[in-house]
Structures are given as structure tokens and as C-alpha cells.
N, C-alpha and C positions, 0 to 999 in steps of 0.2 A: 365256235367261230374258227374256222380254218387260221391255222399257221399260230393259232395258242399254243403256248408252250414251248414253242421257238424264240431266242434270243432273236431280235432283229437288231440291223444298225442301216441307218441311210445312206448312200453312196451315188453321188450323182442323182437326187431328186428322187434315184427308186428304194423302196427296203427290198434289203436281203439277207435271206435267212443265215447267222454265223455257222460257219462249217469249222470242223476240226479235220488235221490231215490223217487218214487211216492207216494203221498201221502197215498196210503194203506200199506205202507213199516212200518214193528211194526218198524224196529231201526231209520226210519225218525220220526215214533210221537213220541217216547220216549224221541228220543233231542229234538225236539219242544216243547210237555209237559215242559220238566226239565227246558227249557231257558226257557219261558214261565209263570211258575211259579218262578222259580229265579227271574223276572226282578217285584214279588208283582201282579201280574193277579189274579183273581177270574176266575176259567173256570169251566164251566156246562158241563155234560159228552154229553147232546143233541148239545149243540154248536159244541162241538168236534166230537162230531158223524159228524155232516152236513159237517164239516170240511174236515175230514179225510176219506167222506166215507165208514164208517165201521157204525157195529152195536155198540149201548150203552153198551151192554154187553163185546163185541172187546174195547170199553176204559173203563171198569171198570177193566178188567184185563189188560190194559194196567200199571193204576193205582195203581193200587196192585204191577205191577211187579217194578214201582217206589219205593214204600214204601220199599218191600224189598229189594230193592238195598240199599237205604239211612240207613237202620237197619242194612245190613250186612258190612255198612261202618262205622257201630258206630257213626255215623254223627248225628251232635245237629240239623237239618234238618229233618221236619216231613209231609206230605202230610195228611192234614186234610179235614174236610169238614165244612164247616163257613154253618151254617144257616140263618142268618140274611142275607149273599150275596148272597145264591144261586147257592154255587160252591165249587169249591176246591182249596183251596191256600197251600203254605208253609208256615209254626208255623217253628218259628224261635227262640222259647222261651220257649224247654225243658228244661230240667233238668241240663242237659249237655252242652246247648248252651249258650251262655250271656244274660243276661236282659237286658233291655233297661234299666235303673236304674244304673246297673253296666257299660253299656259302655258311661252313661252320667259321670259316676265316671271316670274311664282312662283317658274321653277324656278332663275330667277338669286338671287329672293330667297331660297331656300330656300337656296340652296349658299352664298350670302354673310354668313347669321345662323347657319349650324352649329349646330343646338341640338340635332341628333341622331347617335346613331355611326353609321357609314360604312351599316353594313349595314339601318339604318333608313331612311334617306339615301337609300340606291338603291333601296328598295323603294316609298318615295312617288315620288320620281321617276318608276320604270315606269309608276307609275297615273293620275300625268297625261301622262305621251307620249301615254296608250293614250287618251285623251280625242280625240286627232285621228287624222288619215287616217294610214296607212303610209307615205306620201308623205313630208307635211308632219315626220313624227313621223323618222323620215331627219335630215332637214333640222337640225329645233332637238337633237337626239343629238350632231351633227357642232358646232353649237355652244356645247353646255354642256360634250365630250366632254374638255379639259384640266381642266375647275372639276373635273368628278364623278372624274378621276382620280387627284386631286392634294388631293381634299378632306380636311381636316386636321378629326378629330371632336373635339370638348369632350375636354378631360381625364378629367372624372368617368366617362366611358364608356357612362352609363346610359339605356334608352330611357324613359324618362318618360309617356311617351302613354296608361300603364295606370293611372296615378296621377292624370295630368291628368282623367281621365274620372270616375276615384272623386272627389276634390276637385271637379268640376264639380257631380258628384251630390248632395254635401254641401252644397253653394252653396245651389243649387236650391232643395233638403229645409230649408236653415239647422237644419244637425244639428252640434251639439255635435263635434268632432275633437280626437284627443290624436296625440302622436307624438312624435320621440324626435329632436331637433335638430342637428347638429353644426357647429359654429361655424367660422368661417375660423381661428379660432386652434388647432381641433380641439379645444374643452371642449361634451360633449355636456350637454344640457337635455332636460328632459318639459316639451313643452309641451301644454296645453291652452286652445283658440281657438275662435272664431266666427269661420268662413270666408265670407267678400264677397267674394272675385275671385279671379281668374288673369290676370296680365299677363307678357309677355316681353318683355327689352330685354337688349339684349349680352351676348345668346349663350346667356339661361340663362330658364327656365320660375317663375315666383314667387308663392306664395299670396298674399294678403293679409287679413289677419285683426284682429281684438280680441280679446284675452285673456278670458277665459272671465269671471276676479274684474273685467273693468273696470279694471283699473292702469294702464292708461295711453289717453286719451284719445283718442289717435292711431292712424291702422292700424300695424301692425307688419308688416315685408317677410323673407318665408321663401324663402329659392331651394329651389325643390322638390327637386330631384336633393340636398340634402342631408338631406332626411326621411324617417327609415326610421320600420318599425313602426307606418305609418298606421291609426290607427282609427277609424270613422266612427259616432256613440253614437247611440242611437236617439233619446235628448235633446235635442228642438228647442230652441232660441232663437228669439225676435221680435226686429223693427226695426220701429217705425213707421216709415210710407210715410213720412215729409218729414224722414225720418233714414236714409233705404236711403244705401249704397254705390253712388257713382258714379264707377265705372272713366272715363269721359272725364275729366272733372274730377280727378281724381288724378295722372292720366296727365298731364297738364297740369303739376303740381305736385312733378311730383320728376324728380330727378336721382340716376345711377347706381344706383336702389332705394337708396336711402340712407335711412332712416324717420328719424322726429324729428318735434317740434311742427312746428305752418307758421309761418312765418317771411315777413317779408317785407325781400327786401335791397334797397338803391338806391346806383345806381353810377355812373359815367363811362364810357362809351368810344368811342374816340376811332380807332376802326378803318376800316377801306371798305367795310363788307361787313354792315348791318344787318339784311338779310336774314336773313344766317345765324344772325344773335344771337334772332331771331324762331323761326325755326323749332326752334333749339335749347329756347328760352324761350318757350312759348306764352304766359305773362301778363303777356308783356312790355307793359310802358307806357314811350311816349315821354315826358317831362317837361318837358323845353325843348333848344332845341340851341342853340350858339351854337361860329361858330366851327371846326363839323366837328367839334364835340365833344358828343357826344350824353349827357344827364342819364337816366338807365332807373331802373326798378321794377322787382319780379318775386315771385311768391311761389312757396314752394317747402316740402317738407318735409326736415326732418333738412338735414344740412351739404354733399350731394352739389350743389347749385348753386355753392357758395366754391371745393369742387375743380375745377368746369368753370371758374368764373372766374378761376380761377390760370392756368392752365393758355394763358390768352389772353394771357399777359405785359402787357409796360407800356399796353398796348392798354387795359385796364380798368382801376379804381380802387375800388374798393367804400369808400363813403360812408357806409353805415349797415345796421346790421342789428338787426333787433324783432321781435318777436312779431306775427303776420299775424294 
């Protein structure tokens, strides 16, 4: 019977026979180039001749019409020609695109803040190696290669990243959100909020919000990974502009996510290392010194700055604390 042994599929009431593109097809070599170099290849335009059937000249403007594509996609992706290999690869270390250097940097910060489990963890990971050359991507593997196998994930287990996306979208929209809270002491709450930010500090991912009634004055701090049964209301809320949510400025003003009024505390200390009392305390104010012994300010929300200041021993003294 004619046409056995041809795959058919239907299309518009008639069949027809599935065709594959032949290798003198420009838009088959341009995907196989593209993959080809994508996957770290060295390729010679004669190989690619023999390959493709075509003249060297047919893949130099194959070549060319790569380049221009990745240019007019502004893409940190560049079709070079490496001398020492004898061909053309992707440079993946524009201007524009990350260094190897810089994504050894991320990737140390990523493995040292754990806010995701293991199998999250190594999936971002691959995605920035693969930002650099095969080379280079060797290299910084061999040294993140004890952090990624020894990486220890948050307790709660949960990947977060599907959540962070919806509460982003809520931000944006300023839509009304409900959900179902559970407390370090494990006593669950409904709460419903006006979501302004997402911030992360030690280890864990955090809304931060205003309660829907207005009861309290202050943002309030949600670690995400304990919010189930998000729901995002079709019901906006407003902020005038010279009342928006200012994540620098906040971030500025708290310790451990600890919410509460702002406060402002003023204290002694009497340590070597003022630096670190700054970077810790951004609103820090010097007051007077005398002595080697430093008079400070700071303001903060909720009690989480008196726990970092304990925690410096005789080194500190806290002097006074009010209402900021």
C-alpha cells in the first residue's frame, strides 16, 4: 500500500507525510550551529562544510547571520573565533554577560544564605555555571565542589520561589492577600494584609505587610515558608505616593525581622571594631567619644536590635530606649 512506512499526521482534514529539514536546510544548520555551540563545541567552518554539504563561504554567512541575531538580541552571547582551537565557539564573557569571578561570587553567596533545599540549590547553580565557558565553568565547579556537597537545606524543606512570584504579583497589583499563618510556637492565624515587600535575611524569604483593619501602624514580618493557603483577592488597596513602602529604609531599620514600633536606642561601646557596629546598624550616629569609648544611636523596629546588642557583651551598654 502506497505511503506505508511513512509516519503521517493530519492537518487540516488531509494527511501528510512528516518530513524532516535536510541538512542543506539554512534554518536546520542555524539550530544545530546555535545548540552546538551552546553545549561549549569548537566548530571549523570546513567540518561544517562536510557536514552540511554546503560551501565554506554558505557557513560563514551562516555565521554571520548567528552573530547578528545574538546582537540584535542584546544577548551577553558572542560567536568568536578562538585560534589556538581552530574554530568558533561562544564567548560568554562580554561586557554584558557575567564573569566567571562574578558567578563564583553568587554562587558562594547562594550556598552560604541556604534559603533553598538541596535539589533547588543545584538547579540554580547549573544555570549560572552555564552563564560561562566550559572551561571557566570546570574551574569555579572544582571550587564551590565541597560547599554544593555538603550543603545543609533550611529545615522547613520548602521551595518558596512559587510563592515569592505570586506575593511579588500582589505587591505590584497592591491586591488585598489572606493566608493561614503558623507561628514559631506553632498556634496557627487567618491573616489578612496589604503586601509592600519581600526581603530575606538569615536564611529565610519574608512578606511584609499592613493588616488589612489598619491595627497596627507598623509593617508586620511574615517568613514565607510558614504561609500556607495563599490567596491573592481581586481587591486592591492604595498607598499615597509620600506613604509607599520603602524596602531600603526598612532594611535599614530592623534586626533579626523582628517587627514592633521604631524605637530609637542610645548606647556605649567600648569595643575595636566600629566598623562592624556600622555595617551591622546602618542609622548608626556617632555622638561623642571620649576615651575609646564610643556614645551611639540607632533606630530600629520591634526588640531584634537589644538582642544583637546583648549578644556584644560588656562591650555595649545601652543607655536609653524611646519611641523613634
Amino acid at each position: 500500500m502506497a505511503g506505508m512506512g511513512k509516519t503521517l499526521f493530519r492537518q487540516g482534514g488531509q494527511h501528510h507525510a512528516k518530513r524532516y529539514a535536510p541538512p542543506d536546510n539554512r534554518s536546520y544548520r542555524l539550530l544545530d550551529l546555535y545548540k552546538r555551540l551552546q553545549q561549549g563545541e569548537v566548530l571549523s567552518k570546513r567540518e561544517l562544510a562536510d557536514k552540511y554539504r554546503v560551501s565554506e563561504k554558505t557557513v560563514q554567512r551562516d555565521i554571520e547571520g548567528l552573530r547578528e541575531y545574538l546582537a540584535g538580541e542584546q544577548s551577553y552571547l558572542e560567536v568568536v573565533y578562538d585560534k589556538e582551537a581552530g574554530g568558533y565557539r561562544i564567548s560568554r564573557e562580554s561586557a554584558e554577560g557575567l564573569q566567571p569571578e562574578e558567578v563564583f561570587a553568587v554562587c558562594k553567596i547562594l550556598l552560604e544564605s541556604r534559603p533553598f533545599p538541596k535539589t533547588v540549590m543545584q538547579q540554580l547553580l547549573r544555570k549560572f555555571l552555564s552563564q560561562v565557558s566550559r572551561e571557566k565553568r570546570d574551574v569555579v565547579e572544582k571550587l564551590i565542589a565541597q560547599e554544593t556537597h555538603h550543603y545543609t537545606e533550611p529545615q522547613h524543606g520548602r521551595d518558596v520561589i512559587p510563592e515569592l512570584w505570586r506575593l511579588a504579583a500582589a505587591i505590584r497589583e497592591q491586591r488585598i492577600t489572606s493566608f493561614s499563618y503558623t507561628r514559631l510556637d506553632g498556634v496557627c492565624h487567618e491573616r489578612v494584609v496589604k503586601p509592600v515587600a519581600i526581603l530575606f535575611s538569615e536564611f529565610y524569604f519574608y512578606l511584609i505587610a499592613y493588616y488589612e483593619d489598619d491595627s497596627a501602624d507598623y509593617p508586620i514580618v511574615f517568613r514565607i515558608d510558614r504561609m500556607e493557603k495563599i490567596c491573592v483577592k481581586k481587591e486592591h488597596f492604595s498607598v499615597p505616593y509620600r506613604d509607599r513602602f520603602k524596602e531600603g529604609e526598612f532594611r535599614k531599620r530592623i534586626q533579626f525581622m523582628y517587627a514592633g514600633e521604631l524605637r530609637r536606642i542610645t548606647f556605649t561601646y567600648s569595643g575595636c571594631s566600629l566598623e562592624a557596629i556600622r555595617d551591622r546598624l546602618p542609622t548608626l550616629r556617632v555622638l561623642k567619644e571620649e576615651a575609646g569609648v564610643y556614645t551611639l544611636s540607632a533606630e530600629s523596629y520591634g526588640k531584634g536590635i537589644e538582642m544583637w546588642l546583648r549578644t556584644q557583651g560588656e562591650e555595649v551598654q545601652v543607655l536609653e530606649v524611646c519611641k523613634g
